[in-house]
C-alpha positions in Angstrom: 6.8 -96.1 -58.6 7.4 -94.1 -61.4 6.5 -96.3 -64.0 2.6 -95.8 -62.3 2.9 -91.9 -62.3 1.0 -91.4 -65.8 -1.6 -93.9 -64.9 -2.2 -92.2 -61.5 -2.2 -88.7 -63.3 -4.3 -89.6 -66.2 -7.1 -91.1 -63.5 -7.0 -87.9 -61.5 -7.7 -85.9 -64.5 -10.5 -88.4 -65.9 -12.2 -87.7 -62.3 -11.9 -83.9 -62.8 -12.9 -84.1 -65.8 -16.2 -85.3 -65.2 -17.1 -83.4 -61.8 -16.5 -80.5 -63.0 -18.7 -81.1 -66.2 -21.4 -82.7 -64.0 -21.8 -79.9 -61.3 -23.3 -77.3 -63.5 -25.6 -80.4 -64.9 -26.6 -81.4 -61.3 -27.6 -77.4 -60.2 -29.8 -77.0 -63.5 -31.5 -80.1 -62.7 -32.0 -78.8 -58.6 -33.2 -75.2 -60.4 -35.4 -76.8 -62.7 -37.8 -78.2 -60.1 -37.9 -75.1 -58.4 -39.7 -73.6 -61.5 -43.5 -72.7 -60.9 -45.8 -71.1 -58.2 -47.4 -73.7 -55.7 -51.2 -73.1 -56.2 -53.0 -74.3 -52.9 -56.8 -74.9 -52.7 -58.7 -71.2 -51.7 -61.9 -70.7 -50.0 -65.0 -69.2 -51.7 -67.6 -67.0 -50.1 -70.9 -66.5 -51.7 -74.1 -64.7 -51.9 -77.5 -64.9 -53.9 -78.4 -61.5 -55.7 -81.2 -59.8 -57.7 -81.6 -58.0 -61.6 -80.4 -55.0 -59.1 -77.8 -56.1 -57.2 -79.5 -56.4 -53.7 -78.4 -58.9 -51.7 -81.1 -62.0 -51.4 -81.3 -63.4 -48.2 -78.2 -64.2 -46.3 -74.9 -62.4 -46.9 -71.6 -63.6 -47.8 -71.5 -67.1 -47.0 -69.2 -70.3 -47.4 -72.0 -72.5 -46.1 -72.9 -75.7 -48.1 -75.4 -78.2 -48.3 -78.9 -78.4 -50.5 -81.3 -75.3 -49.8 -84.6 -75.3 -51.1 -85.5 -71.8 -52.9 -88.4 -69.5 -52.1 -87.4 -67.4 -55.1 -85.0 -69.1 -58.1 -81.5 -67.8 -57.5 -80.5 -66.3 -60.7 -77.5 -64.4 -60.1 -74.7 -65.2 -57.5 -71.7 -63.3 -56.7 -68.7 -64.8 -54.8 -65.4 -63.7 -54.5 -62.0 -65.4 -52.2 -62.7 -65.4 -48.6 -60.7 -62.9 -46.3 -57.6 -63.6 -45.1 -56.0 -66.0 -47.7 -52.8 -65.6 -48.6 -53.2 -66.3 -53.0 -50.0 -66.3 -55.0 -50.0 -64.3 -58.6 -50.8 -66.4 -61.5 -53.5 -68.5 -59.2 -56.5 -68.9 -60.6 -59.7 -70.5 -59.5 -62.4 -71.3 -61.3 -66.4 -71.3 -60.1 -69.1 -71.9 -62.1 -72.8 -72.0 -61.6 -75.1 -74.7 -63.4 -78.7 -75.2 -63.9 -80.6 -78.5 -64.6 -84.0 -79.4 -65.2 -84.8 -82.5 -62.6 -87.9 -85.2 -62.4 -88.9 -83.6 -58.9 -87.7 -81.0 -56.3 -85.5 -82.3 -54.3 -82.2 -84.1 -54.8 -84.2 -87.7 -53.6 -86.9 -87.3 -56.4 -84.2 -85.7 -59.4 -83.8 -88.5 -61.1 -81.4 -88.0 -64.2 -80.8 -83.9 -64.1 -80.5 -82.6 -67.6 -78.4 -79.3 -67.7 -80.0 -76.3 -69.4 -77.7 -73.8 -68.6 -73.8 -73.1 -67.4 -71.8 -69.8 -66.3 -68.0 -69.7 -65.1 -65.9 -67.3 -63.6 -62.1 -67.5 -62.8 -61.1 -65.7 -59.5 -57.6 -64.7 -58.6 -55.6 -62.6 -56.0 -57.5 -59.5 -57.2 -60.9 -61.4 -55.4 -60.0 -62.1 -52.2 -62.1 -60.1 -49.9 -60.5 -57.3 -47.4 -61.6 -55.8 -44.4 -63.2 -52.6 -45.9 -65.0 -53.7 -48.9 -67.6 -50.5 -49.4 -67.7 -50.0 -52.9 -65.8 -53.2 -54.5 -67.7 -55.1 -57.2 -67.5 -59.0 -57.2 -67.7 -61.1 -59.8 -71.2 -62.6 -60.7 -73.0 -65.9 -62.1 -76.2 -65.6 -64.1 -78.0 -68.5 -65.8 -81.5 -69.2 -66.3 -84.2 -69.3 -64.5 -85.7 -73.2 -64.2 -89.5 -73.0 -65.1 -89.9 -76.6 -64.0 -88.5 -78.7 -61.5 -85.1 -77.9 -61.3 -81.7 -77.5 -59.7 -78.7 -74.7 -59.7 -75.6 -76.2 -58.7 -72.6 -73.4 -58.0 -69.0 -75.3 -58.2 -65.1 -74.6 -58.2 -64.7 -76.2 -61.6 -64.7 -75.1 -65.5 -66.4 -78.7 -66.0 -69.6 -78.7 -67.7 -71.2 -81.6 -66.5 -73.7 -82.3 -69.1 -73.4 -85.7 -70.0 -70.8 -85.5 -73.2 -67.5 -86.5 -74.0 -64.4 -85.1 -74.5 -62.4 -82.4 -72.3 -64.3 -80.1 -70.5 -67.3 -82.5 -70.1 -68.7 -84.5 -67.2 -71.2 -87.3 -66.5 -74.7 -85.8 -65.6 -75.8 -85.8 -62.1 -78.0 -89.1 -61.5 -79.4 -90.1 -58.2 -80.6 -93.7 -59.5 -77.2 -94.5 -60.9 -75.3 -92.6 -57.9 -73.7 -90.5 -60.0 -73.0 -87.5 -57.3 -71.8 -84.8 -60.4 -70.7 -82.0 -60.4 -67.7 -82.7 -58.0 -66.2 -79.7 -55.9 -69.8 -79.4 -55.0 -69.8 -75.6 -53.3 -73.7 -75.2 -52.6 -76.8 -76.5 -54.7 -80.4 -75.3 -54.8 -83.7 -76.8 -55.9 -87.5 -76.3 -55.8 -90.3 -76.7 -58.5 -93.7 -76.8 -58.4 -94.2 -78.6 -62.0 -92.8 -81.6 -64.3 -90.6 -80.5 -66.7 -91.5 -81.2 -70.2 -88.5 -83.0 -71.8 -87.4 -83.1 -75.6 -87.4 -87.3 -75.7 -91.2 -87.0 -74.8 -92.4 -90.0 -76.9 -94.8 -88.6 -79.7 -95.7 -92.2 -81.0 -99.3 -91.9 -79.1 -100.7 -90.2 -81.9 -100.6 -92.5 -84.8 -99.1 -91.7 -88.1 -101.4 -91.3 -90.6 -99.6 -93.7 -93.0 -99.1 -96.5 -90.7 -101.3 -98.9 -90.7 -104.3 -99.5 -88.7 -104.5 -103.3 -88.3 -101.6 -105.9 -88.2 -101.3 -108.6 -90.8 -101.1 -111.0 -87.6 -102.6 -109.5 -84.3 -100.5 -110.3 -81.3 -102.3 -112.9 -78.5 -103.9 -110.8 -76.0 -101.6 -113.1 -73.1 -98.6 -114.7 -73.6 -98.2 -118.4 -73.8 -97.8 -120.1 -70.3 -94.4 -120.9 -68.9 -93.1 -118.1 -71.2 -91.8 -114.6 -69.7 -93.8 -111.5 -70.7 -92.0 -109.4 -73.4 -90.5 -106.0 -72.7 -92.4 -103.2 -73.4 -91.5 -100.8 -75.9 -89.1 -97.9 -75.1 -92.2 -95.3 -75.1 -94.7 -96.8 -73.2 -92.2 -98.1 -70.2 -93.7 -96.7 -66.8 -91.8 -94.2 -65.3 -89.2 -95.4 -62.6 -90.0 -94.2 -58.9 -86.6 -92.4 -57.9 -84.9 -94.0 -55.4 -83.5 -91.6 -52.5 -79.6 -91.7 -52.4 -77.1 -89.9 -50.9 -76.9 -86.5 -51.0 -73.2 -85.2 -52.6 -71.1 -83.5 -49.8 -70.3 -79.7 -50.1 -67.2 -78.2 -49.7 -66.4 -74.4 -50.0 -62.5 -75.3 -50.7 -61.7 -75.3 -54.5 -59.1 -76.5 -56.3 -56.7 -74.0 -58.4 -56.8 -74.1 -62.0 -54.8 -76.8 -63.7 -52.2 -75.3 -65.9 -51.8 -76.0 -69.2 -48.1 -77.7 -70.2 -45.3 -75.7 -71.5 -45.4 -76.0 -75.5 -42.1 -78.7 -76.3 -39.2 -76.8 -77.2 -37.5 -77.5 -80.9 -35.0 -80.5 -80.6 -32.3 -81.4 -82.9 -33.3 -85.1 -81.8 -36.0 -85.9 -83.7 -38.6 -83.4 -81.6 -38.2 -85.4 -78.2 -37.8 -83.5 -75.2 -33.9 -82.9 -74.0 -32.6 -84.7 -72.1 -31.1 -82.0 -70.2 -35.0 -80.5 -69.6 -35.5 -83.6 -67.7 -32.5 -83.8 -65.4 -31.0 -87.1 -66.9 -29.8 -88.6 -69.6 -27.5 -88.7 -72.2 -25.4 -85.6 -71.1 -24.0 -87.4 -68.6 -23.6 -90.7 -70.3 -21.5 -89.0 -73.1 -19.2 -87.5 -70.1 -18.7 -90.3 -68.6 -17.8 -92.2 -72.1 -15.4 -89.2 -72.5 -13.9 -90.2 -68.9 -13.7 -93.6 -69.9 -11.6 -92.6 -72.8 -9.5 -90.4 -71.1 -8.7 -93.3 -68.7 -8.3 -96.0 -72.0 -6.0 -93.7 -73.6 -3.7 -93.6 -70.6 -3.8 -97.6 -69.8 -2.4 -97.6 -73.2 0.1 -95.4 -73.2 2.0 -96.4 -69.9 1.4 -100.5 -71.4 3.4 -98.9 -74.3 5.8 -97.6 -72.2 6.1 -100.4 -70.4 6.6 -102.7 -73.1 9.1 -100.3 -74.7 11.2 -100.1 -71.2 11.5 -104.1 -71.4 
């Protein structure tokens, strides 16, 4: 019994050893996902206004849907709807977008082009109260569509306008089904007139170095049994828009994603710690260290031992 006395007390120290180094490893990790506000989605109330500031039609509003416009909204104000409870640091952005369509409705738009694009972020300081004389509220302004057209107001910073990269999104497309912008809060659209587009073709009107005649004049039909070519890219007839579904609305927005922590400097070759992410080689290296503690004691009682006999 006494001969196993160092080996028990060299274990019981190797144990304490390593909880006790562990614990305040296990509490940063539990305090490290505690770190950051929780964001939720906010509602946002809206309402059309003119070059003065009078109210246009209806009041405040969180209403959806399509509306088609008696007068082009230009300016739109909106602000947090009442009674939301909306952390500090929460932000929300709403922007307001115009595009030039092939008709004036969402059936007949075709492929919208966007002509214009205004965003906002609102934040605790925006929610709406119950006396509200005398606030100002934050305000969209774009142009106003001369054409056939639609104004699309959002809860993203996206400009959907058909390039790549961050901060772009595929353009609204009823033919293809592309239902763009998402987070779709309201849309208007109207018209009375075809807009006239930069990709107009301008090959009607002959160049006057090109030639008149062709060294080989094409038949006037094409051989039997053989399919008729396709016709050029500027004289295709224009495609009859196909009605599709209308995108849903929804005056609930999404917060703000924010933007990643910068990386901290690292004596490991610029990789994150280990100890940032709760895991890793901390722990590994105490546990090694309890291993040791333990190896070192198996040899000194087998040294004992083999002294003793």
């Amino acid at each position: 019994m006494a001969r196993s006395q160092p080996a028990r007390f060299l274990a019981t120290a190797a144990a304490a050893f390593l909880a006790a180094t562990a614990a305040p490893l296990i509490g940063a990790t539990a305090a490290h996902a505690q770190e950051g506000g929780d964001c939720s989605s906010a509602t946002v109330q809206y309402r059309l206004v003119d070059a003065d500031g009078k109210v246009v039609g209806a009041d405040w509003s969180s209403q959806g849907g399509f509306h088609q416009w008696d007068t082009v909204p230009g300016t739109v104000e909106v602000r947090l709807a009442p009674g939301q409870s909306v952390g500090e640091g929460c932000s929300y952005p709403v922007s307001l977008a115009e595009y030039t369509t092939e008709g004036p409705n969402w059936a007949s738009s075709g492929r919208q082009e966007m002509i214009d694009k205004a965003t906002v972020h609102l934040t605790a300081k925006d929610v709406a109260g119950k006396d509200d004389d005398g606030r100002t509220w934050q305000k969209l302004s774009i142009k106003a569509p001369t054409c056939f057209g639609q104004i699309d107001l959002y809860g993203e910073d996206t400009a959907y306008d058909g390039k790549e990269g961050e901060g772009h999104g595929p353009l609204p497309d009823v033919r293809a089904g592309v239902l763009t912008p998402y987070h779709l809060i309201a849309a208007w659209n109207g018209g009375d007139k075809r807009c006239e587009t930069a990709g107009t073709p301008e090959s009607a009107t002959p160049s006057p170095s090109a030639p008149e005649t062709s060294a080989s004049p094409a038949p006037s039909a094409p051989p039997a049994g053989s399919e008729p070519s396709a016709p050029a890219e500027g004289s295709k007839p224009p495609v009859s828009p196909k009605p599709g579904a209308t995108p849903s609305t929804n005056a609930d927005v999404p917060p703000a994603q924010s933007s990643p922590p910068a990386p901290k400097s690292s004596p490991n070759g610029g990789n994150p710690p280990l100890a940032e992410t709760g895991a890793g080689a901390p722990v590994g290296m105490l546990a090694g260290g309890a291993a040791l503690v333990l190896a070192v004691g198996a040899g000194t009682v087998y040294a004992s031992r083999a002294r003793r006999s």
